[in-house]
C-alpha positions as CSV (number, residue, x, y, z in Angstrom):
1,X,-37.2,-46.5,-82.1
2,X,-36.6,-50.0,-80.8
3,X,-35.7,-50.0,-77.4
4,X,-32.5,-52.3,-76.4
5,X,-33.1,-55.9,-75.0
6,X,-31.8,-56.0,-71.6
7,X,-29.5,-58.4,-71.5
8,X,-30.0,-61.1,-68.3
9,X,-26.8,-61.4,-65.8
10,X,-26.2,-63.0,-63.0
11,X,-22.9,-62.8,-60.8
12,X,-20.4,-65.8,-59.8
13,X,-21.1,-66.4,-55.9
14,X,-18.1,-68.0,-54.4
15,X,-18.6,-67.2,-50.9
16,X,-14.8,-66.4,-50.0
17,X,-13.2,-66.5,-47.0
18,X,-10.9,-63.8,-45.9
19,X,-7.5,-64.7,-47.4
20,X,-5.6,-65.0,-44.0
21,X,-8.5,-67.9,-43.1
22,X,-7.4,-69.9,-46.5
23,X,-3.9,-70.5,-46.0
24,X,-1.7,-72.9,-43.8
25,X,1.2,-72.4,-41.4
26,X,4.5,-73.1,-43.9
27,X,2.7,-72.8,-47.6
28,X,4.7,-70.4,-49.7
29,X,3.9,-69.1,-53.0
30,X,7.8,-68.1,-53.7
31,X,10.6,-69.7,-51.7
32,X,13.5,-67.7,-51.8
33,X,17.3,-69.0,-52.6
34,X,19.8,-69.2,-49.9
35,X,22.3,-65.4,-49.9
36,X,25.4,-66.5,-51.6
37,X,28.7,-66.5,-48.8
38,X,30.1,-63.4,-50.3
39,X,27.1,-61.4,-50.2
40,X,26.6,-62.3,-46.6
41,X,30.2,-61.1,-45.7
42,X,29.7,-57.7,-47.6
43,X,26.7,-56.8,-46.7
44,X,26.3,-58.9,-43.4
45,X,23.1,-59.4,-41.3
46,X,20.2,-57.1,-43.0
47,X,18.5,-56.7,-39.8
48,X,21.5,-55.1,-38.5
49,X,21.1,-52.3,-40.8
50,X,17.2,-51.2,-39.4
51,X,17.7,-49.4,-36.2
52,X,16.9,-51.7,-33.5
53,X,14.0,-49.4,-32.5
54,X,12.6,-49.8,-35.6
55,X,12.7,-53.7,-35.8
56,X,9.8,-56.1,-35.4
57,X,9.1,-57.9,-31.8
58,X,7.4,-60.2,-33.6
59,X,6.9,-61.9,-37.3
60,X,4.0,-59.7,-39.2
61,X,0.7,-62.2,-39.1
62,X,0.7,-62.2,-43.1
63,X,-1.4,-65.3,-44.6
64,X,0.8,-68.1,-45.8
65,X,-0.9,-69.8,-49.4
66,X,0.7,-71.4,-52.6
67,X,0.4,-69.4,-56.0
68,X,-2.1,-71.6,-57.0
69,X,-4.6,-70.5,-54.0
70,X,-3.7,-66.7,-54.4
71,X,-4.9,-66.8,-57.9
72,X,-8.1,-68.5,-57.3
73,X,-8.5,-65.8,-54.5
74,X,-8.4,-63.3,-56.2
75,X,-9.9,-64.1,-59.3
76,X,-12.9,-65.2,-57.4
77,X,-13.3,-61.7,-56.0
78,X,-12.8,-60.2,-59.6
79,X,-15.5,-62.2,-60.6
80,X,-17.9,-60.7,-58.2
81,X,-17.1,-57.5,-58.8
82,X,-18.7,-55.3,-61.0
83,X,-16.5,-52.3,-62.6
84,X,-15.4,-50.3,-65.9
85,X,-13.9,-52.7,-67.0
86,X,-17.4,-55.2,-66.8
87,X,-19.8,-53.3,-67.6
88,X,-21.2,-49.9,-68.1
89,X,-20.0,-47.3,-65.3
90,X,-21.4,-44.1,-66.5
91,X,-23.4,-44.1,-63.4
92,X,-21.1,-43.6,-61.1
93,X,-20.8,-39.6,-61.8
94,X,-18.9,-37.0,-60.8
95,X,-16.3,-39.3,-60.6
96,X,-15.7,-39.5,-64.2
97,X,-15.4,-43.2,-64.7
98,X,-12.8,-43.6,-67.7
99,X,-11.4,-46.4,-69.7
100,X,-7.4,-46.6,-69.2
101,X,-5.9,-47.4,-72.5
102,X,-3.7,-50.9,-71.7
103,X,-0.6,-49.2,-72.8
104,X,-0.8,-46.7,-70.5
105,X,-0.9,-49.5,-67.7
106,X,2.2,-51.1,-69.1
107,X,3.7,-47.5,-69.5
108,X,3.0,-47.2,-65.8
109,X,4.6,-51.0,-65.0
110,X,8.0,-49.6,-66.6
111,X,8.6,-47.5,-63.4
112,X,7.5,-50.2,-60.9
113,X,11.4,-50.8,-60.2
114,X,12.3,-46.8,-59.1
115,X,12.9,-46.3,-55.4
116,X,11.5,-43.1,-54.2
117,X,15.4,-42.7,-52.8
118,X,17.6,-42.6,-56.0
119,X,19.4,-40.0,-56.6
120,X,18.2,-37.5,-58.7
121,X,20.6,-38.3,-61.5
122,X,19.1,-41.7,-61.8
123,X,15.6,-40.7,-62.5
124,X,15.9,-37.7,-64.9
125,X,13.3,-39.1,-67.1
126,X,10.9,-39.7,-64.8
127,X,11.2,-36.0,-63.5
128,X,11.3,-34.8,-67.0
129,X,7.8,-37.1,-67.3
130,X,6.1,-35.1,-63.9
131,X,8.0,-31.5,-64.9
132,X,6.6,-31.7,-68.8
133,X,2.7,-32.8,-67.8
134,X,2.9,-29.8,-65.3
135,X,5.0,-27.4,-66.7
136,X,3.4,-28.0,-70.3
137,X,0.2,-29.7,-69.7
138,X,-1.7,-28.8,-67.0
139,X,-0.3,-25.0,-67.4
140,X,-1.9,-24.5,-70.6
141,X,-5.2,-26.7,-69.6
142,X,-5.3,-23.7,-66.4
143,X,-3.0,-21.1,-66.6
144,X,-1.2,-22.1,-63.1
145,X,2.4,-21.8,-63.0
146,X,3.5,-24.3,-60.6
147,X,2.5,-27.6,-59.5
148,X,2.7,-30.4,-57.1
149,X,2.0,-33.7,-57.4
150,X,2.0,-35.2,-53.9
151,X,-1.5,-35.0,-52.7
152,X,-2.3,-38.6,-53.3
153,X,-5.8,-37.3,-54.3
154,X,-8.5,-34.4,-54.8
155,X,-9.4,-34.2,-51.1
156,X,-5.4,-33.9,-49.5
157,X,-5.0,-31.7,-52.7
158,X,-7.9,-29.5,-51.0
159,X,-6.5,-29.7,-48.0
160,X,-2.5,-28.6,-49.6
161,X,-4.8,-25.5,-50.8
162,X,-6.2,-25.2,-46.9
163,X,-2.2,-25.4,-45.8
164,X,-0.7,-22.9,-48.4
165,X,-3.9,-20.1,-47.9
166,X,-2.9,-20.5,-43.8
167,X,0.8,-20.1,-44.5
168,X,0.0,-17.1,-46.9
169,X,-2.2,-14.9,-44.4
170,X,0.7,-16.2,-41.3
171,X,3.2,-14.4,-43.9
172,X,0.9,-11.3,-44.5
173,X,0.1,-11.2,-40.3
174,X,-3.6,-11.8,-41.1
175,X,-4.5,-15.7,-40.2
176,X,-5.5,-14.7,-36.3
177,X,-8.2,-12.4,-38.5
178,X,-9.0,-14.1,-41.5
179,X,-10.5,-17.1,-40.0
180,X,-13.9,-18.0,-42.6
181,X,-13.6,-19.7,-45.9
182,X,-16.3,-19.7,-47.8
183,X,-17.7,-23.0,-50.1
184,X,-21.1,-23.5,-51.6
185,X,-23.7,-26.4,-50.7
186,X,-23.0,-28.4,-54.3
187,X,-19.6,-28.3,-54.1
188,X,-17.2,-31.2,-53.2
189,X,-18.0,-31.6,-49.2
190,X,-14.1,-32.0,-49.3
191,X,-14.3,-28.2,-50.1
192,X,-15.4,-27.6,-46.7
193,X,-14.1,-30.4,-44.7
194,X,-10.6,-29.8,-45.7
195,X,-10.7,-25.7,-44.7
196,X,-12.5,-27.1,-41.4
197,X,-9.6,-29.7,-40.6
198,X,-6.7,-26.9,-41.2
199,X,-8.3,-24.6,-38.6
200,X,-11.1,-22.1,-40.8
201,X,-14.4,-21.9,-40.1
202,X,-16.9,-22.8,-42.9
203,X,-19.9,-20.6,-44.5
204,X,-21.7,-21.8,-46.8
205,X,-23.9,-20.6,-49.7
206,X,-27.1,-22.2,-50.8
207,X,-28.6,-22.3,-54.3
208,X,-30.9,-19.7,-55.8
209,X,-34.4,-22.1,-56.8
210,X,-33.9,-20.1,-60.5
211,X,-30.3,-20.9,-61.4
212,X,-29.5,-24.0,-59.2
213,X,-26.5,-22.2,-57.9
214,X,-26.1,-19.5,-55.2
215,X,-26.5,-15.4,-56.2
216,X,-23.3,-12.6,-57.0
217,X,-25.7,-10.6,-53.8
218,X,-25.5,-14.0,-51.2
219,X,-21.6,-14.1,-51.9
220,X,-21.1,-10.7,-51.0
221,X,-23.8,-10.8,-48.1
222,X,-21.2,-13.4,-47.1
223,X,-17.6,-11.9,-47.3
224,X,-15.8,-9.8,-44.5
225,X,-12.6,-8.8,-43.3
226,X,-12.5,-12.2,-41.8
227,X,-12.4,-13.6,-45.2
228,X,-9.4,-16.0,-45.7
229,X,-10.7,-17.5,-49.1
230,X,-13.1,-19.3,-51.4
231,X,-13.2,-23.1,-51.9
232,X,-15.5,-23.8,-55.2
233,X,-16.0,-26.2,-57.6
234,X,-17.4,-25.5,-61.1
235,X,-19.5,-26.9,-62.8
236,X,-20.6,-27.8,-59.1
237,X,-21.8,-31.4,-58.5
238,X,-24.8,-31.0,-60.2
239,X,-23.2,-30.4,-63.3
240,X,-24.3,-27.0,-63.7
241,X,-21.8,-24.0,-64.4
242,X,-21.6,-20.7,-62.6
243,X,-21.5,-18.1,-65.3
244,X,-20.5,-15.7,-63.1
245,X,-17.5,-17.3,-61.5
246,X,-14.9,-14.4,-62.6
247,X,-17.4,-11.8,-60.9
248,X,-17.1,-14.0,-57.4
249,X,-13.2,-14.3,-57.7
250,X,-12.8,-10.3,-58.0
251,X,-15.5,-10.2,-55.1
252,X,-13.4,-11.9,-53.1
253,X,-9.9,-10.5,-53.9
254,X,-11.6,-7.4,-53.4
255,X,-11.7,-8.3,-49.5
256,X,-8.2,-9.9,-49.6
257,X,-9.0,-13.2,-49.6
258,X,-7.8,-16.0,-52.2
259,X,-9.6,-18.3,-54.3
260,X,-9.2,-21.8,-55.0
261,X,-11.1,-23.8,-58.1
262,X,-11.8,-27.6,-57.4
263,X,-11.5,-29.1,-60.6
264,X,-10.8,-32.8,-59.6
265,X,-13.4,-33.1,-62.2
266,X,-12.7,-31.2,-65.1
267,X,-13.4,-33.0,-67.7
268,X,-16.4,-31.0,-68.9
269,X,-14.6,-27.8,-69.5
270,X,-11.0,-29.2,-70.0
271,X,-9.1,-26.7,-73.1
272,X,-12.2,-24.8,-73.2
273,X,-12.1,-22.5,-69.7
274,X,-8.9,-21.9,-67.3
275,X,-8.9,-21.4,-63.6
276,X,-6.6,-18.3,-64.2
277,X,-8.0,-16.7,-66.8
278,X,-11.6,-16.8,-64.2
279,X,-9.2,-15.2,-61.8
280,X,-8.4,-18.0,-59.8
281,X,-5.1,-18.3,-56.8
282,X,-5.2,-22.2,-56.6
283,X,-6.4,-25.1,-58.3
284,X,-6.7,-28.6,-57.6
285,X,-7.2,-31.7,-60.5
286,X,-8.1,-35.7,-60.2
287,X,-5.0,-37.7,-62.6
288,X,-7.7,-40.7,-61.4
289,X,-10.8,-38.7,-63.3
290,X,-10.1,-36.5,-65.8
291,X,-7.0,-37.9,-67.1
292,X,-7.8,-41.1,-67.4
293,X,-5.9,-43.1,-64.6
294,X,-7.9,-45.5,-62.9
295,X,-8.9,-44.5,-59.4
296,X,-7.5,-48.0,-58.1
297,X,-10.3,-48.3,-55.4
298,X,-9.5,-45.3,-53.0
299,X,-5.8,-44.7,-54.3
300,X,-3.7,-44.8,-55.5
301,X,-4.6,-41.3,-56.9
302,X,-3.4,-38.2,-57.6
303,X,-4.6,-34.9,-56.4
304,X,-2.2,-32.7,-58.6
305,X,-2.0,-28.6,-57.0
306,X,-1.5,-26.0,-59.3
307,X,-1.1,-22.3,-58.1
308,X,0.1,-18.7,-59.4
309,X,3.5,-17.4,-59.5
310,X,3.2,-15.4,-56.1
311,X,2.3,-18.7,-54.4
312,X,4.2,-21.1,-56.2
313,X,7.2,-20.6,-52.7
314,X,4.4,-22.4,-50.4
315,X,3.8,-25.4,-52.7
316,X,5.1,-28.4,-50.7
317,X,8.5,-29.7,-50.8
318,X,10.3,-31.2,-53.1
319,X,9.4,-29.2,-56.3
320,X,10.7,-30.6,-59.7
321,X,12.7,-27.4,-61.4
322,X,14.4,-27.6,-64.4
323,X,17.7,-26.2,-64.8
324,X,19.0,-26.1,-68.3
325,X,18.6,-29.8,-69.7
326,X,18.5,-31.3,-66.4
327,X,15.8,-31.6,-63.4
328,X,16.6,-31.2,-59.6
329,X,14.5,-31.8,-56.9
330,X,14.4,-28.3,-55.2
331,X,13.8,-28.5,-50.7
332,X,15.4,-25.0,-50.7
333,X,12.4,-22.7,-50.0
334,X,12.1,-21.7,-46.8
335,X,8.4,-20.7,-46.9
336,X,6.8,-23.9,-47.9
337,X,4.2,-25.8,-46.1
338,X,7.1,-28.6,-46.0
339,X,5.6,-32.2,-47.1
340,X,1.8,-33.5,-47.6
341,X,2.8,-36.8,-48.0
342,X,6.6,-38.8,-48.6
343,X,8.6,-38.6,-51.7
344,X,7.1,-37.0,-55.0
345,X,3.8,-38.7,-54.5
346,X,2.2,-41.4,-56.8
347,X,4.6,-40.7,-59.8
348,X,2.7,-44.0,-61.3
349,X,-0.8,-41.9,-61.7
350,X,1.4,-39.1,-63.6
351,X,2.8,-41.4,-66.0
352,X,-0.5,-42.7,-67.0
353,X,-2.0,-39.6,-67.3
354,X,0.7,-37.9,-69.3
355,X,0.6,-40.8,-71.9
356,X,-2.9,-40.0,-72.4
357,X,-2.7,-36.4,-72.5
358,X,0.1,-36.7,-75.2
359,X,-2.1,-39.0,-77.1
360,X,-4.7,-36.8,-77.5
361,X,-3.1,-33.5,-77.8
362,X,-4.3,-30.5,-77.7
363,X,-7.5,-31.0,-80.0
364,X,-8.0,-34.5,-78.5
365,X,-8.3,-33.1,-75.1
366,X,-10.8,-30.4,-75.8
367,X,-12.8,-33.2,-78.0
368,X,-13.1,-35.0,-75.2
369,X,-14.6,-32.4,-73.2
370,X,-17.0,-32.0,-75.9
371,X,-18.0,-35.1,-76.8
372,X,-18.5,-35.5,-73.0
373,X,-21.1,-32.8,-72.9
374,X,-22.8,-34.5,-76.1
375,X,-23.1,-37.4,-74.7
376,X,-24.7,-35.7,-71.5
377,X,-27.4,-33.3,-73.7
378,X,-28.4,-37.4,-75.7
379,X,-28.4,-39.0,-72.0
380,X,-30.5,-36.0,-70.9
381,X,-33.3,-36.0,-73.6
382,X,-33.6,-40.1,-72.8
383,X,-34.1,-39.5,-69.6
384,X,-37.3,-37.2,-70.1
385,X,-39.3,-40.3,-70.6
386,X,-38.2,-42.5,-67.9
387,X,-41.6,-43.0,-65.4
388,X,-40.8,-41.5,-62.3
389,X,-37.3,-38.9,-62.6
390,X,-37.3,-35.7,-62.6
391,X,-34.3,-33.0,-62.8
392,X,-34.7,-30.2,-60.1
393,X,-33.0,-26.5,-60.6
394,X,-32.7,-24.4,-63.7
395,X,-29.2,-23.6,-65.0
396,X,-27.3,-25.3,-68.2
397,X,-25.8,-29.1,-67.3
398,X,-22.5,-29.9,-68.6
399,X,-21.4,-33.1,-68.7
400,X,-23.5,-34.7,-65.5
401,X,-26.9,-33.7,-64.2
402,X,-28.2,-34.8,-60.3
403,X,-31.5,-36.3,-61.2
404,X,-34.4,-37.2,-58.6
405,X,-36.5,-39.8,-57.5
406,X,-38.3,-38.1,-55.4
407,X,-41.5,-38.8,-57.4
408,X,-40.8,-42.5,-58.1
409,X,-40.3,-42.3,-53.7
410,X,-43.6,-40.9,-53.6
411,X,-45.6,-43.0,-55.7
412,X,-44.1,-46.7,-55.3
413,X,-42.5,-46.3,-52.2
414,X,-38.9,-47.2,-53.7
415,X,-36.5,-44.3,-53.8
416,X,-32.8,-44.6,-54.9
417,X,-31.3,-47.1,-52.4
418,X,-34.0,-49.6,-53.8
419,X,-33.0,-48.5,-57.8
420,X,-29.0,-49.1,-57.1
421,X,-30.1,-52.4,-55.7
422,X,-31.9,-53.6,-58.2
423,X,-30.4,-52.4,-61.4
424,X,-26.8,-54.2,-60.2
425,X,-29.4,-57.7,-61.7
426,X,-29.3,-56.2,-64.7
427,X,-24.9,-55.8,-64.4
428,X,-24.8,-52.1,-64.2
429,X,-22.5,-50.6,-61.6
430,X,-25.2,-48.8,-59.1
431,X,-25.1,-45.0,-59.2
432,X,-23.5,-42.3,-57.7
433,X,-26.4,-41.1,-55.3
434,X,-24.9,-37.7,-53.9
435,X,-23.2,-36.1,-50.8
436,X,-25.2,-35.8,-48.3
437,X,-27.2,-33.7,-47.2
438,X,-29.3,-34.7,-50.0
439,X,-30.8,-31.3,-51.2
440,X,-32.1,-33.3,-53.9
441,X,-34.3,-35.6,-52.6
442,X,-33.4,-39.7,-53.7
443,X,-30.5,-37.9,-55.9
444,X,-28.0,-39.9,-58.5
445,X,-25.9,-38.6,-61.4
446,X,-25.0,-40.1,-64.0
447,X,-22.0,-38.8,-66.1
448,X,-21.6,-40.3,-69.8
449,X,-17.6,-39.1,-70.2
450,X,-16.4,-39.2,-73.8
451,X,-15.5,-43.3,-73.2
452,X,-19.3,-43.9,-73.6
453,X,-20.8,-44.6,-76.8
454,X,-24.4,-44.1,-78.4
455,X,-24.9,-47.9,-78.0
456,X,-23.9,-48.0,-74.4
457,X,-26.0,-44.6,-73.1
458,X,-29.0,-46.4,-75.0
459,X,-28.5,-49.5,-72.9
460,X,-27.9,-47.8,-69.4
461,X,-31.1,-45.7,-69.7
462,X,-33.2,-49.1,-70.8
463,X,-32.4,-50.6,-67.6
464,X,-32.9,-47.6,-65.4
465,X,-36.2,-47.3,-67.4
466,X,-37.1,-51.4,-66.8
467,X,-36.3,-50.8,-62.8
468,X,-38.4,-47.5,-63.1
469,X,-41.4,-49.5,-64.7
470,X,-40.6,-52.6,-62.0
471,X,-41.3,-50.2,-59.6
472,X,-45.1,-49.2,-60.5
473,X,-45.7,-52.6,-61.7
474,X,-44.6,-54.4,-58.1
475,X,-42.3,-52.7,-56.1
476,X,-41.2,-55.5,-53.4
477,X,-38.9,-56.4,-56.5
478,X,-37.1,-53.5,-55.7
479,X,-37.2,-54.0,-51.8
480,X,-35.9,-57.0,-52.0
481,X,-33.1,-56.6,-54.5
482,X,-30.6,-57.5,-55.3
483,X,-31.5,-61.2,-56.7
484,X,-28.9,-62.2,-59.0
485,X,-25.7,-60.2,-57.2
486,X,-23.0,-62.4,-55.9
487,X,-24.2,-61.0,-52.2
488,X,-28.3,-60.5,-51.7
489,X,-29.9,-58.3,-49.4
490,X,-26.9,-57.1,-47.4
491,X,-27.4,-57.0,-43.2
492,X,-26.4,-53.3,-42.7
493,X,-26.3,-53.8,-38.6
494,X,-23.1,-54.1,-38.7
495,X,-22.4,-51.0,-40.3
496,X,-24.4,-49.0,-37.7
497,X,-22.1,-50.3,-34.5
498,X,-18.8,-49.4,-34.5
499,X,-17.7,-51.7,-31.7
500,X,-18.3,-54.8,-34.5
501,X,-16.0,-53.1,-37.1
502,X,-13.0,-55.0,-37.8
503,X,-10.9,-52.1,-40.1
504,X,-8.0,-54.8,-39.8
505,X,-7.4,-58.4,-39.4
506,X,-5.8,-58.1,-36.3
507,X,-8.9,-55.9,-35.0
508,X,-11.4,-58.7,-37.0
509,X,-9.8,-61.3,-35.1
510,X,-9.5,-59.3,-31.8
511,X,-13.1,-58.7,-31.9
512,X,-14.0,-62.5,-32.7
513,X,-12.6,-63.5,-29.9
């Protein structure tokens, strides 16, 4: 079969300056018109309605430029970036790197003008929008009864599970005793990080050589009276599925502890298993994965909770409840974890997300899933013959797998970090490497979701293959990549001294001084 031509790139370099360098003092994109006399006496001096503790010493530092220079800004920097939207983004896995239909953006827009203040009479459809995609939705997709929407993404929403298992052993008079959660190596890191930052301590389970995830005997070597729960995700990271994930959740429950499923990325197994039905307490979901929303650069995002009837009292306040035709926002229950973030959280992400649910419908959304896992099994057989992968563990691969470089390392000297520089000259997004610790060595994981077609797997695998060959053939290619990027060889130093990081432009300028 021919092979596809690899198409030559090579990315706009503008060199930009940080916006607040390119403007001038007194250069305004909008200029305001002057308040009208009879709105100043009615409503009088706005600054006299913020309490004066509240108020500014000073004028925020905010750059000053005309329309015309914001545009070119930002456009610049859109045209150095590389993104679904650009090019192929399959590599980027586990993170289930979607295309957002454009009406669902607009869709989104329409809500742009709610304050997170109106009264609840004002925004009925809106709440009817966030009740129906939990209520009907993402109840039948995992049997949970009750949801929350304010995490703002899958790690808080782990960390709402960490909150609502404390507050359920406080209420039972067991949290001074059940102190250890317990997570597996290939889960999300935020499945023990999050357990860790609410007060547990962490045990964690490594993966039998044979089935690439850990043993029913290692779990119950590993749960005690000090149990407080299980923080899993399946399929783990590597993409492959623990089929006995209902025998864990009964080994657990048999010690009194609960069980939460991490399924920001669901979308190999979405309408096909539930977190209930494997016995689960909790659940947690990715709007910005799964269901299509874009994840917007590090949020906005949503981490949407799901739990059972007997916990649905802890789930944070406000809850959406509907009450004949009408929805209220409910702050009556006195045993709830209180808030994990203001307001209802990022209502925008649950818009999107229930447009595209309701597009597909029940048969779309389990198609998805399937097609998803077709597309992995095609990716998987192309990659048998690229020079220098390999895929480590046994067990069946859904819709990702971790692959390895570990042999390419070995015999060219170029591992991953080399590869993600060098295939970004060819205009693919570099890959999704792994959490670290890598237990598989010189790791990435590619996950071809159902937005992928034939054409574009075919194309993604060519240039991983062309890098791969590169990489016998004259491997300083690699070490010096990447050559046709809007930014070459990057100097890391910075990165490895925290006294040069400027997280702000009052830090950046602070520290230039």
């Amino acid at each position: 079969m021919t092979q596809p031509r690899v198409r030559p790139y090579h990315a706009p370099v503008w060199s930009e300056r940080l916006i607040h360098e390119l403007g001038r003092g007194g250069e305004r994109g909008v200029i305001l018109p002057a308040v009208e006399e009879e709105i100043k006496k009615a409503v009088g001096k706005p600054e006299a309605l913020v309490p004066k503790k509240m108020r500014r010493r000073e004028k925020p530092d905010l750059p000053e430029l005309s329309q015309p220079q914001a545009l070119r800004h930002w456009l610049r920097l859109s045209q150095m970036t590389l993104g679904m939207e650009m090019g192929i983004d399959l590599g980027v896995g586990t993170c289930t790197m979607k295309y957002s239909p454009k009406v669902n953006e607009e869709l989104a827009d329409m809500i742009a003008g709610v304050h997170p203040d109106q009264p609840e009479e004002t925004i009925q459809g809106l709440l009817e929008v966030a009740w129906r995609f939990a209520n009907v939705y993402l109840h039948e997709i995992s049997g949970m009864d009750a949801f929350t929407f304010q995490p703002p993404g899958g790690s808080a929403g782990a960390f709402n599970d960490a909150a609502m298992m404390r507050k359920y052993h406080q209420l039972n008079g067991e949290l001074e005793q059940r102190d250890e959660i317990i997570t597996t190596i290939f889960s999300h890191p935020c499945d023990a990080a999050c357990p860790a930052t609410a007060g547990f301590k962490v045990v964690t389970l490594y993966p039998d050589e044979e089935t690439g995830y850990p043993s029913v005997e290692a779990l119950k070597a590993a749960v005690s009276k000090r149990t407080a729960g299980i923080f899993v995700t399946n399929p783990e990271d590597t993409g492959i599925f623990n089929e006995h994930i209902d025998e864990w959740t009964k080994i657990v429950h048999e010690v009194g502890g609960l069980c939460v499923y991490d399924q920001a990325n669901l979308n190999s197994v979405m309408g096909v298993t539930r977190a209930r039905d494997a016995g689960f307490d909790m659940s947690f979901f990715n709007l910005h994965k799964t269901f299509s929303s874009p994840h917007g650069s590090s949020g906005p995002g949503s981490g949407a909770v799901g739990v059972t009837e007997e916990l649905e009292e802890l789930l944070p306040i406000p809850v959406i409840v509907k009450t004949g035709d009408r929805y209220h926002l409910d702050y009556d229950r006195p045993k709830s974890i209180g808030r994990v973030r203001d307001f209802l959280g990022n209502l925008q992400v649950v818009v999107r997300a229930y447009a595209w649910a309701a597009a597909l419908g029940a048969d779309g959304l389990r198609e998805a899933a399937e097609v998803s896992m077709i597309n992995n099994q095609y990716l998987s057989e192309k990659m048998k013959s690229v020079p220098g992968v390999t895929k480590p563990y046994g067990g069946k691969r859904l819709d990702q797998v971790r692959w390895s470089l570990e042999k390419l390392k070995k015999d060219t000297g170029c591992g991953i970090n080399e590869v993600n520089r060098r295939v970004i000259d060819y205009g693919i997004q570099s890959y999704f490497t792994s959490h670290h610790p890598w237990i598989v060595p010189e790791p990435f994981t590619p996950e071809p979701c159902e937005t992928y077609r034939k054409a574009d797997i075919d194309y993604w695998v060519a240039v991983l293959r062309r890098v791969c060959e590169e990489a016998y053939e004259d491997p300083e290619i690699l070490k010096k990549a990447p050559h046709n990027s809007s930014i070459h060889v990057a100097n890391t130093a910075p990165f490895d001294d925290p006294d040069r990081w400027g997280m702000s432009w009052r830090a950046y300028r602070r520290k230039m001084k």
